[in-house]
PQR file of N, CA, C, O and H, with PARSE charges and radii, in Angstrom:
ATOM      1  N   UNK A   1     -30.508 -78.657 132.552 -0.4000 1.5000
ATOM      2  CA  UNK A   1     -29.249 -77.920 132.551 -0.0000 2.0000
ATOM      3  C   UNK A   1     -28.113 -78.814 132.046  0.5500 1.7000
ATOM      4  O   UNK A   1     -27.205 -78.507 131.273 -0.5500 1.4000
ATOM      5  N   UNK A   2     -28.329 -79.861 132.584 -0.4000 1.5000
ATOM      6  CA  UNK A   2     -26.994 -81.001 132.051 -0.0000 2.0000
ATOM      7  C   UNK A   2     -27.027 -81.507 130.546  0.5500 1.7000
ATOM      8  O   UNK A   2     -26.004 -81.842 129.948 -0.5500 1.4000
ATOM      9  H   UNK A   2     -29.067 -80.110 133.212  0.4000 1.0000
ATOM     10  N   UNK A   3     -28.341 -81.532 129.971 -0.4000 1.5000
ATOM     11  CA  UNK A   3     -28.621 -81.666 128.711 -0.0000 2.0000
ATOM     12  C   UNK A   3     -27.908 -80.352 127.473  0.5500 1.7000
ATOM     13  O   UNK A   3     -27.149 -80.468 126.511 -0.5500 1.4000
ATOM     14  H   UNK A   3     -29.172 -81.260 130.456  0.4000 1.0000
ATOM     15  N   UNK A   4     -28.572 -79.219 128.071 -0.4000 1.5000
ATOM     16  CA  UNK A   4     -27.621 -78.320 127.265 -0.0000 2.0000
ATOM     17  C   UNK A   4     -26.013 -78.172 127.734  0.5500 1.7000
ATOM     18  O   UNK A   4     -25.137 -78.168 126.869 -0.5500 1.4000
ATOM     19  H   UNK A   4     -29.189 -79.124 128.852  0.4000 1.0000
ATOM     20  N   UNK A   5     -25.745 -78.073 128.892 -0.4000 1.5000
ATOM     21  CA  UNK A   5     -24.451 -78.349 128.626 -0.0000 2.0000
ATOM     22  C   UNK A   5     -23.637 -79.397 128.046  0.5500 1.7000
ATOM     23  O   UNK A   5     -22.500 -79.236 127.603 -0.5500 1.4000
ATOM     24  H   UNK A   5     -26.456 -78.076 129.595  0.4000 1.0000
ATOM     25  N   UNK A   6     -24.548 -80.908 128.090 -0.4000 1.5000
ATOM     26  CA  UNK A   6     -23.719 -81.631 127.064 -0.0000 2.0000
ATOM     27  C   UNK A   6     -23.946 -81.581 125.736  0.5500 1.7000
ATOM     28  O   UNK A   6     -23.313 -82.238 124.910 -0.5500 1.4000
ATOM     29  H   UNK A   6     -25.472 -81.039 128.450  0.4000 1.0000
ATOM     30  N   UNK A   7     -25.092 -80.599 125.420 -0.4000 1.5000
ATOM     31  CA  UNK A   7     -24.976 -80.438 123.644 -0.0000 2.0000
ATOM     32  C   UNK A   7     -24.029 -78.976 122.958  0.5500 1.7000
ATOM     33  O   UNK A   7     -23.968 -78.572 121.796 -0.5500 1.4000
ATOM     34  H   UNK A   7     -25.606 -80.065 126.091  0.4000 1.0000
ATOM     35  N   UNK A   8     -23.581 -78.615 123.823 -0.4000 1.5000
ATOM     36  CA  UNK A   8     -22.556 -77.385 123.650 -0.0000 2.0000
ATOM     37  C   UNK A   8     -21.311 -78.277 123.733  0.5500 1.7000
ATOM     38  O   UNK A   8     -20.969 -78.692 122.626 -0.5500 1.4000
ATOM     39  H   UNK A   8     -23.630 -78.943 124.766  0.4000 1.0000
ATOM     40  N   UNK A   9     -20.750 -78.573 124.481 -0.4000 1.5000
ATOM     41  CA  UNK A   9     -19.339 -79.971 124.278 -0.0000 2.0000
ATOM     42  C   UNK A   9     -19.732 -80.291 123.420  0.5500 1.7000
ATOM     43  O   UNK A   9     -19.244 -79.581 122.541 -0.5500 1.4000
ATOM     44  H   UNK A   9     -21.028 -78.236 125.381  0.4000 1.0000
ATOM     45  N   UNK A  10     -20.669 -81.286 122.822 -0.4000 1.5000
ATOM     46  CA  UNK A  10     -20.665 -81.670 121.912 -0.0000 2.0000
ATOM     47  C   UNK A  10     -20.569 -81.493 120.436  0.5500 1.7000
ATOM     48  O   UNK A  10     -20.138 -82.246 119.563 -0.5500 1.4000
ATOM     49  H   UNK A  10     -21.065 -81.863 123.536  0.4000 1.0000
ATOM     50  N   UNK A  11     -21.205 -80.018 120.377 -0.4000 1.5000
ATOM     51  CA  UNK A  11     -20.610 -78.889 119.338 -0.0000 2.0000
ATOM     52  C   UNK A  11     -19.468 -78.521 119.268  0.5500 1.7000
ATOM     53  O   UNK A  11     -18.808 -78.469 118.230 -0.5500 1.4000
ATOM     54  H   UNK A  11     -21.555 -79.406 121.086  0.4000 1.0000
ATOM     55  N   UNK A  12     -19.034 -78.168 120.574 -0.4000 1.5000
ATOM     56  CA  UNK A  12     -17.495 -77.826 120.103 -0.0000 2.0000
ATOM     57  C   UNK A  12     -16.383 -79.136 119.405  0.5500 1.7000
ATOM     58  O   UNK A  12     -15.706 -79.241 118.382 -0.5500 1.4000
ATOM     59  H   UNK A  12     -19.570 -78.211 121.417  0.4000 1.0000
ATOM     60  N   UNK A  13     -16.634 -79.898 120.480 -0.4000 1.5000
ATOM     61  CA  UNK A  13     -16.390 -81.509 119.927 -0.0000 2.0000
ATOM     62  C   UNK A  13     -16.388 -81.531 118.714  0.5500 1.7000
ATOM     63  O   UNK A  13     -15.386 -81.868 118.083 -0.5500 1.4000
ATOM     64  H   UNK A  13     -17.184 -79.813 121.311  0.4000 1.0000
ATOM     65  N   UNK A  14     -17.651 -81.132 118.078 -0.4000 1.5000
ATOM     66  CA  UNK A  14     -17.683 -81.768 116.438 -0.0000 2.0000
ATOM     67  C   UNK A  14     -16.994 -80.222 116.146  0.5500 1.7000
ATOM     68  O   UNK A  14     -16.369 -80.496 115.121 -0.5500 1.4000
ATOM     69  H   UNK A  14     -18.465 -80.858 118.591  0.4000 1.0000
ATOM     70  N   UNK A  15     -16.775 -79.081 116.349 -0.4000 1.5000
ATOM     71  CA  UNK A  15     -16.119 -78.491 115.495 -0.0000 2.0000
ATOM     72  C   UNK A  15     -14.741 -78.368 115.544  0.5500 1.7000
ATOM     73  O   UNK A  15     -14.085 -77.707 114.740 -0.5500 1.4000
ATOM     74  H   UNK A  15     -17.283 -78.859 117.181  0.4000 1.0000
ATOM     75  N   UNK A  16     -14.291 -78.997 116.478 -0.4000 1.5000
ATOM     76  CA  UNK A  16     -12.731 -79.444 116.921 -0.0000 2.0000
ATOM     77  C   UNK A  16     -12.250 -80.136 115.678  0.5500 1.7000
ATOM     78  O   UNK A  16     -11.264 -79.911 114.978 -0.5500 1.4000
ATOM     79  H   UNK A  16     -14.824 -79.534 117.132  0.4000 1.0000
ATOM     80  N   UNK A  17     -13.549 -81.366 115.551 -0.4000 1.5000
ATOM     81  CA  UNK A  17     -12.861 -82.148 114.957 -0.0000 2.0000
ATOM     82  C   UNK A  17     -12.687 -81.935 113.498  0.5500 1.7000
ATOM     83  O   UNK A  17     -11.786 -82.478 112.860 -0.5500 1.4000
ATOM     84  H   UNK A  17     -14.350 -81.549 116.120  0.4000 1.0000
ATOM     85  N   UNK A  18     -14.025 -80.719 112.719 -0.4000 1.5000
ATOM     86  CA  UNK A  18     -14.340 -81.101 111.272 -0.0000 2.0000
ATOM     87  C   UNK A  18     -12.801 -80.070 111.244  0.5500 1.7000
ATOM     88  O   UNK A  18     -11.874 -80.356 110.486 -0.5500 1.4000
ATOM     89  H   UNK A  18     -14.757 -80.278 113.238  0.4000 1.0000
ATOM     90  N   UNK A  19     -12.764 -79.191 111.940 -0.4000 1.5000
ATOM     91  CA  UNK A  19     -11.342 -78.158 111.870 -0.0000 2.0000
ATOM     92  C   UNK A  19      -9.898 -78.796 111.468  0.5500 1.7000
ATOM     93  O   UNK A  19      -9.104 -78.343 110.643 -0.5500 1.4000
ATOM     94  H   UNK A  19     -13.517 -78.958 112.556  0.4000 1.0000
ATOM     95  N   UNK A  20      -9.723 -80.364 112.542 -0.4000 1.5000
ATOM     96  CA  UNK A  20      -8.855 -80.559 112.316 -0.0000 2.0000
ATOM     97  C   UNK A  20      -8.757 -81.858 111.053  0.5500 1.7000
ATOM     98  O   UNK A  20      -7.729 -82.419 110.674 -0.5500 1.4000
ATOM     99  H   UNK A  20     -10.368 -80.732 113.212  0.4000 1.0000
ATOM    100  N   UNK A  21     -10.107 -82.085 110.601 -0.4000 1.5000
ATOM    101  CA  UNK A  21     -10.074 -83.357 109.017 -0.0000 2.0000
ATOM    102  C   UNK A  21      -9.945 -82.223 108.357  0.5500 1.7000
ATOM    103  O   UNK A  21      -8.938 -82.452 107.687 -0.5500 1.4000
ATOM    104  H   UNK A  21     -10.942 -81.629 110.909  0.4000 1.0000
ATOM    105  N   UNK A  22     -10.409 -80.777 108.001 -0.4000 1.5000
ATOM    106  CA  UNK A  22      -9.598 -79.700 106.759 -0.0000 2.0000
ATOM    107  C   UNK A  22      -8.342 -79.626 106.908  0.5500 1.7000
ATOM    108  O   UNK A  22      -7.502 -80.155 106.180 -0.5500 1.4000
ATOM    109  H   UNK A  22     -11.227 -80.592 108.545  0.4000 1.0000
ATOM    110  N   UNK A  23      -8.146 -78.952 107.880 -0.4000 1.5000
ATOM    111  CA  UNK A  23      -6.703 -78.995 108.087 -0.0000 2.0000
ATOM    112  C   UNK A  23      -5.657 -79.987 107.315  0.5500 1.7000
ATOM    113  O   UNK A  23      -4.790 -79.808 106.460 -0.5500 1.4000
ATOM    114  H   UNK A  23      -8.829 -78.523 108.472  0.4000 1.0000
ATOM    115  N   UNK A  24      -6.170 -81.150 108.050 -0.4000 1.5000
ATOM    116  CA  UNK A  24      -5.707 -82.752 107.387 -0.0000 2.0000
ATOM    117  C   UNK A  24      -6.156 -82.878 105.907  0.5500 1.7000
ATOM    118  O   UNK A  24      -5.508 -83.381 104.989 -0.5500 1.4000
ATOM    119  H   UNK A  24      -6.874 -81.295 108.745  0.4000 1.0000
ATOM    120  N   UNK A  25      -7.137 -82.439 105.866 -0.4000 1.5000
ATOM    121  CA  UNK A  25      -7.151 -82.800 103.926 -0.0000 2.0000
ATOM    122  C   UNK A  25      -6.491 -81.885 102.980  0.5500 1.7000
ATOM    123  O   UNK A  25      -6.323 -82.182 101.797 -0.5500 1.4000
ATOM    124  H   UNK A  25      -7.664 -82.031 106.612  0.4000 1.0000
ATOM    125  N   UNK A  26      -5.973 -80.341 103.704 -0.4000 1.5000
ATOM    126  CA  UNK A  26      -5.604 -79.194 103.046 -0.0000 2.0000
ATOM    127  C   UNK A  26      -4.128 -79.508 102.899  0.5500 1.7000
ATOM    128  O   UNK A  26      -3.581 -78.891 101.986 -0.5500 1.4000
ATOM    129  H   UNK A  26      -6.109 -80.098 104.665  0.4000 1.0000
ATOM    130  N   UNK A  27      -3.205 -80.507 103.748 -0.4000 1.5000
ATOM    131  CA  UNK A  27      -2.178 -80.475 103.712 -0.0000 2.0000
ATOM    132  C   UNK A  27      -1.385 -80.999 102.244  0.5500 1.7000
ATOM    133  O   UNK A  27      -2.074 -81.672 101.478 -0.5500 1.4000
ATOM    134  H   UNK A  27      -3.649 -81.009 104.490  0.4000 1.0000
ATOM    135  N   UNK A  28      -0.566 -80.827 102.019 -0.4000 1.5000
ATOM    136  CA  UNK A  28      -0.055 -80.891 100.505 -0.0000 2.0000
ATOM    137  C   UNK A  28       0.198 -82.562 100.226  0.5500 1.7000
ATOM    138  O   UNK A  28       0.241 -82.975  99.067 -0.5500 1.4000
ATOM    139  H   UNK A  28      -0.006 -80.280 102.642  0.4000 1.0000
ATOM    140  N   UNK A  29       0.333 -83.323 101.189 -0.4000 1.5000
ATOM    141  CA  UNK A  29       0.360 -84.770 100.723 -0.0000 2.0000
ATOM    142  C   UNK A  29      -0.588 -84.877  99.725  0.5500 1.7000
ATOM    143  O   UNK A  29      -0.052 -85.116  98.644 -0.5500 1.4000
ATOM    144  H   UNK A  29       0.298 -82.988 102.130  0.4000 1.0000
ATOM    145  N   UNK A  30      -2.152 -84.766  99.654 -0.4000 1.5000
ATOM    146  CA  UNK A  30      -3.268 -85.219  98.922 -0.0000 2.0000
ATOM    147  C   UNK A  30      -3.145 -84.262  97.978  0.5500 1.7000
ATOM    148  O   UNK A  30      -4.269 -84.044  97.525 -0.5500 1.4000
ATOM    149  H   UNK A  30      -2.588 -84.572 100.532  0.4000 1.0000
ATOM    150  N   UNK A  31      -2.089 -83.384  97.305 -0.4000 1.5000
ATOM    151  CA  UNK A  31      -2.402 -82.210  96.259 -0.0000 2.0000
ATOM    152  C   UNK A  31      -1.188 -82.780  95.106  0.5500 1.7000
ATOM    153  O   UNK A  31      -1.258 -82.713  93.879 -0.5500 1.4000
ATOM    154  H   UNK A  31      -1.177 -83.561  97.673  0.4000 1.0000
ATOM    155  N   UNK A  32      -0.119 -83.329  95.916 -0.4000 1.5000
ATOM    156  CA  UNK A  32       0.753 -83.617  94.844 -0.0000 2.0000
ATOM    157  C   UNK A  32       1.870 -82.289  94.185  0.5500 1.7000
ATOM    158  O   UNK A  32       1.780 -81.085  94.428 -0.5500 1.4000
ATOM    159  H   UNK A  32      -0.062 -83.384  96.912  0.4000 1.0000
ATOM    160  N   UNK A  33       2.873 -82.973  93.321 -0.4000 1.5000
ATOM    161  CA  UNK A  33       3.814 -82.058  92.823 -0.0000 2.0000
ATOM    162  C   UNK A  33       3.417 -80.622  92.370  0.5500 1.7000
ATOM    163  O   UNK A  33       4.063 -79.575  92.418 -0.5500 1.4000
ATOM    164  H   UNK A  33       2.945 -83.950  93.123  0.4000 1.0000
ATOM    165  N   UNK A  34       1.912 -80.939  91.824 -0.4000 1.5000
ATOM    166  CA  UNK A  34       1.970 -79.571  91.765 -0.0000 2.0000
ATOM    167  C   UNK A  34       1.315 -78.646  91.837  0.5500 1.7000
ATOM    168  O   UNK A  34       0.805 -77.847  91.051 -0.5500 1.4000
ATOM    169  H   UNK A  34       1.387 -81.789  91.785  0.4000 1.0000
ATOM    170  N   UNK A  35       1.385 -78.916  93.634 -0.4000 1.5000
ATOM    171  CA  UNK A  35       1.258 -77.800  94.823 -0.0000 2.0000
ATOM    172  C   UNK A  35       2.377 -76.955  94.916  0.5500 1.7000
ATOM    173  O   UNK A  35       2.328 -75.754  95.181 -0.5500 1.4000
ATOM    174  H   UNK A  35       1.799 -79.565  94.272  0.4000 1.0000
ATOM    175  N   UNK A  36       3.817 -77.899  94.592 -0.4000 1.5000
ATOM    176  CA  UNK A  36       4.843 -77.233  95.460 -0.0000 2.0000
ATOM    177  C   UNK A  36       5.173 -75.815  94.170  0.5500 1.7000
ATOM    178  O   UNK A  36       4.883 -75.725  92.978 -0.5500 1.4000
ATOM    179  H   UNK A  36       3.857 -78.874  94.377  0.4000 1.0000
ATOM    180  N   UNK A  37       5.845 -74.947  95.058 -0.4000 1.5000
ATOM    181  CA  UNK A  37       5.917 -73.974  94.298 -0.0000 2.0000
ATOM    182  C   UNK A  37       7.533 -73.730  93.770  0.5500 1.7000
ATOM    183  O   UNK A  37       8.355 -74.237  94.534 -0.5500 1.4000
ATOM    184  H   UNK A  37       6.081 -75.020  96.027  0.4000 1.0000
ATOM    185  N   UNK A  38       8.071 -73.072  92.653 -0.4000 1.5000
ATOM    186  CA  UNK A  38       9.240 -72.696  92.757 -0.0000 2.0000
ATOM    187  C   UNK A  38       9.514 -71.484  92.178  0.5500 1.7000
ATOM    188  O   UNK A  38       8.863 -71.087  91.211 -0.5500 1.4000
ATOM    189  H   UNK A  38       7.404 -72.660  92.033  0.4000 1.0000
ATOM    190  N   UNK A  39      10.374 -70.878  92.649 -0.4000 1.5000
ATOM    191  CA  UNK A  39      10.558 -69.436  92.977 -0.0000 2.0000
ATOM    192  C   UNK A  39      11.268 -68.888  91.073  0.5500 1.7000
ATOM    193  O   UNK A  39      12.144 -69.401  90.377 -0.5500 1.4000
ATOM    194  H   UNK A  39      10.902 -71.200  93.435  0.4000 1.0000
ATOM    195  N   UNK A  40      10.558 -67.936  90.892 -0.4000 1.5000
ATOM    196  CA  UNK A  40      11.078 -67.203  89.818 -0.0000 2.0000
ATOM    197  C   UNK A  40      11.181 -65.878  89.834  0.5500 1.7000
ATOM    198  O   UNK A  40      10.490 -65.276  90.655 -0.5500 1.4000
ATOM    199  H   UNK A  40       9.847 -67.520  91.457  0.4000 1.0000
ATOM    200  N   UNK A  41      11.929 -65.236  89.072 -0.4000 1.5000
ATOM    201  CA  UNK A  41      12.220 -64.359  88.937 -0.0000 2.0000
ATOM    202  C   UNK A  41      12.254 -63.829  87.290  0.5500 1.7000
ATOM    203  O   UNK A  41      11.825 -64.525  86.370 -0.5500 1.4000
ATOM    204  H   UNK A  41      12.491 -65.725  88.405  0.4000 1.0000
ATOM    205  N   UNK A  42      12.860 -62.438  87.109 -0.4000 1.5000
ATOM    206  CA  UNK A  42      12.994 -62.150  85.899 -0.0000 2.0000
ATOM    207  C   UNK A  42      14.403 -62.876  85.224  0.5500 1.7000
ATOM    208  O   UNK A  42      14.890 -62.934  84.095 -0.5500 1.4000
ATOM    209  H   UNK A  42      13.208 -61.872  87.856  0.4000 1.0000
ATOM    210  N   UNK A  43      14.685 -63.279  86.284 -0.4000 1.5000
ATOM    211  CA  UNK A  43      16.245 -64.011  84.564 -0.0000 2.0000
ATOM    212  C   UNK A  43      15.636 -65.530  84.966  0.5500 1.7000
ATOM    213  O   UNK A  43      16.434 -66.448  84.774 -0.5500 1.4000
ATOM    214  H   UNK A  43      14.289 -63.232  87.201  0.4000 1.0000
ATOM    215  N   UNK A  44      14.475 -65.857  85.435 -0.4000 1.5000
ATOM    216  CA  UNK A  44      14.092 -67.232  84.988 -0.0000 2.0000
ATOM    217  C   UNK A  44      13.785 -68.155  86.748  0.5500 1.7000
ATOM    218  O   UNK A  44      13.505 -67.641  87.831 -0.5500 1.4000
ATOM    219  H   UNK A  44      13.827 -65.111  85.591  0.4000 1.0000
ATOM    220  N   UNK A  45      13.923 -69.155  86.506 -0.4000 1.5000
ATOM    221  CA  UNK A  45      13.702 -70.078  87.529 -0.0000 2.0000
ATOM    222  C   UNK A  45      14.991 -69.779  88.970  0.5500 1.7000
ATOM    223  O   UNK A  45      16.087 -69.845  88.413 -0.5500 1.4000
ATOM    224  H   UNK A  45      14.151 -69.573  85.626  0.4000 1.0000
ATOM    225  N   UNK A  46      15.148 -69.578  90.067 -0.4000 1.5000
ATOM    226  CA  UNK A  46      16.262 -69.131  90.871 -0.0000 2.0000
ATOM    227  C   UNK A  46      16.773 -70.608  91.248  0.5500 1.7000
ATOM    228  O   UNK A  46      17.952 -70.926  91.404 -0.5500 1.4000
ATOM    229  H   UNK A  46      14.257 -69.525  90.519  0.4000 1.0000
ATOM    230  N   UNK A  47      16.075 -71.130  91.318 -0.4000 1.5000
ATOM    231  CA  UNK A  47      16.923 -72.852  91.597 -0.0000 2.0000
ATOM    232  C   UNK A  47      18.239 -73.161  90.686  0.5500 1.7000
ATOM    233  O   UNK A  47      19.225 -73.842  90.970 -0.5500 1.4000
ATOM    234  H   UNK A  47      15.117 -70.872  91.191  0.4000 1.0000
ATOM    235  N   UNK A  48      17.933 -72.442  89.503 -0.4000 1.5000
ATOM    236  CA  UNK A  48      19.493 -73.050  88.869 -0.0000 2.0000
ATOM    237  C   UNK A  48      20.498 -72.507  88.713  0.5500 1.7000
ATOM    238  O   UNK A  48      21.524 -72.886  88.148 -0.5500 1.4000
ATOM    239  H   UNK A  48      17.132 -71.889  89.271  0.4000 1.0000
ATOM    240  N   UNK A  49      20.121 -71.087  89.479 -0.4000 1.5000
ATOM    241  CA  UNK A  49      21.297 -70.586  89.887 -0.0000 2.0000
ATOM    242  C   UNK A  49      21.275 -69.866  91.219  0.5500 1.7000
ATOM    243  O   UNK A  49      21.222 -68.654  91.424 -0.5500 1.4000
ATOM    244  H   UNK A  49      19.288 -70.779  89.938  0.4000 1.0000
ATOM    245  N   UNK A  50      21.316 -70.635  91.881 -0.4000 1.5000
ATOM    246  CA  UNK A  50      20.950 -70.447  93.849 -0.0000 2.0000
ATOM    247  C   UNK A  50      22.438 -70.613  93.728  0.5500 1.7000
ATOM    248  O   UNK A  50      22.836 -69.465  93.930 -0.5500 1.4000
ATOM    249  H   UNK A  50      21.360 -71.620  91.714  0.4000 1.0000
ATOM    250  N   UNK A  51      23.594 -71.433  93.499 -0.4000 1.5000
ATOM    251  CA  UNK A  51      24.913 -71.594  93.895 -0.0000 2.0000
ATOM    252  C   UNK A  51      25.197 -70.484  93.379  0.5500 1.7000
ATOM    253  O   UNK A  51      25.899 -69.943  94.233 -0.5500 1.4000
ATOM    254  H   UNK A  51      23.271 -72.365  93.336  0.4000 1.0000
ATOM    255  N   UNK A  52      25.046 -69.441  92.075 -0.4000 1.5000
ATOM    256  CA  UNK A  52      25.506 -68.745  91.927 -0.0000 2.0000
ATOM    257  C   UNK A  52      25.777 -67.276  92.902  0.5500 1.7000
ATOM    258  O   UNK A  52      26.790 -66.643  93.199 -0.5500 1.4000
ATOM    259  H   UNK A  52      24.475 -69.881  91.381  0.4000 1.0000
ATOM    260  N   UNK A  53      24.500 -67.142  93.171 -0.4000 1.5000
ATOM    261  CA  UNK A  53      23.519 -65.958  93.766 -0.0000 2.0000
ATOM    262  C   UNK A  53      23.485 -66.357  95.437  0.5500 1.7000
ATOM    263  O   UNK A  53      22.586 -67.182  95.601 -0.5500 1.4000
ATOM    264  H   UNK A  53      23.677 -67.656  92.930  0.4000 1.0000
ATOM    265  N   UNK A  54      24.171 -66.037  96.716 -0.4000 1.5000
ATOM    266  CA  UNK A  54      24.146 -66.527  98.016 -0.0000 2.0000
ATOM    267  C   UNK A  54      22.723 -65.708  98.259  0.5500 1.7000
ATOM    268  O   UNK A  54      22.486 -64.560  97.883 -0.5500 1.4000
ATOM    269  H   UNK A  54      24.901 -65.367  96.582  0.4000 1.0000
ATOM    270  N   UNK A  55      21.966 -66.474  98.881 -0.4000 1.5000
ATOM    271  CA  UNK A  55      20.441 -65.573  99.450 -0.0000 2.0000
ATOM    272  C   UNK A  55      20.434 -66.490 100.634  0.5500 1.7000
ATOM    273  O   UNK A  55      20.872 -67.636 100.736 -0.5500 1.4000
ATOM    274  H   UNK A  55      22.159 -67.406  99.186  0.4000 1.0000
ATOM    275  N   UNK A  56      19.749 -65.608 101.630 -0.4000 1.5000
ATOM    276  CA  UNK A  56      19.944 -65.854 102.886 -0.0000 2.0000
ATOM    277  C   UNK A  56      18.398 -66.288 103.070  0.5500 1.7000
ATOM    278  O   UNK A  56      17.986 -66.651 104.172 -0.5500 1.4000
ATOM    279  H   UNK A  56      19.393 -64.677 101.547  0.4000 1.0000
TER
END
C-alpha cells in the first residue's frame, strides 16, 4: 500500500514539475523581439499615433 502511494506522489511530483519547466521555457525571455507583438490597424501601426488617438 505504501509503495503505490509513493509512486502516485511521485507522478504528480514529476508532473508538477515538467508543467512548470514549459511554462518556464514558453515564457517570452527565450523567444526574443519577435515574440512581442504590436498593434495595427487599418491607417497602419497605432504606436505612432497613440498620443494622437486617447485609448483607454
Amino acid at each position: 500500500m505504501i509503495a503505490a502511494m509513493d509512486t502516485i506522489i511521485a507522478f504528480l511530483v514529476l508532473a508538477t514539475a515538467i508543467a512548470l519547466l514549459v511554462s518556464y521555457a514558453r515564457h517570452d525571455r527565450f523567444a526574443g523581439h519577435a515574440s512581442t507583438t504590436h498593434p495595427v490597424d487599418d491607417l497602419g501601426p497605432v504606436e505612432e499615433r497613440f498620443h494622437l488617438v486617447p485609448r483607454g
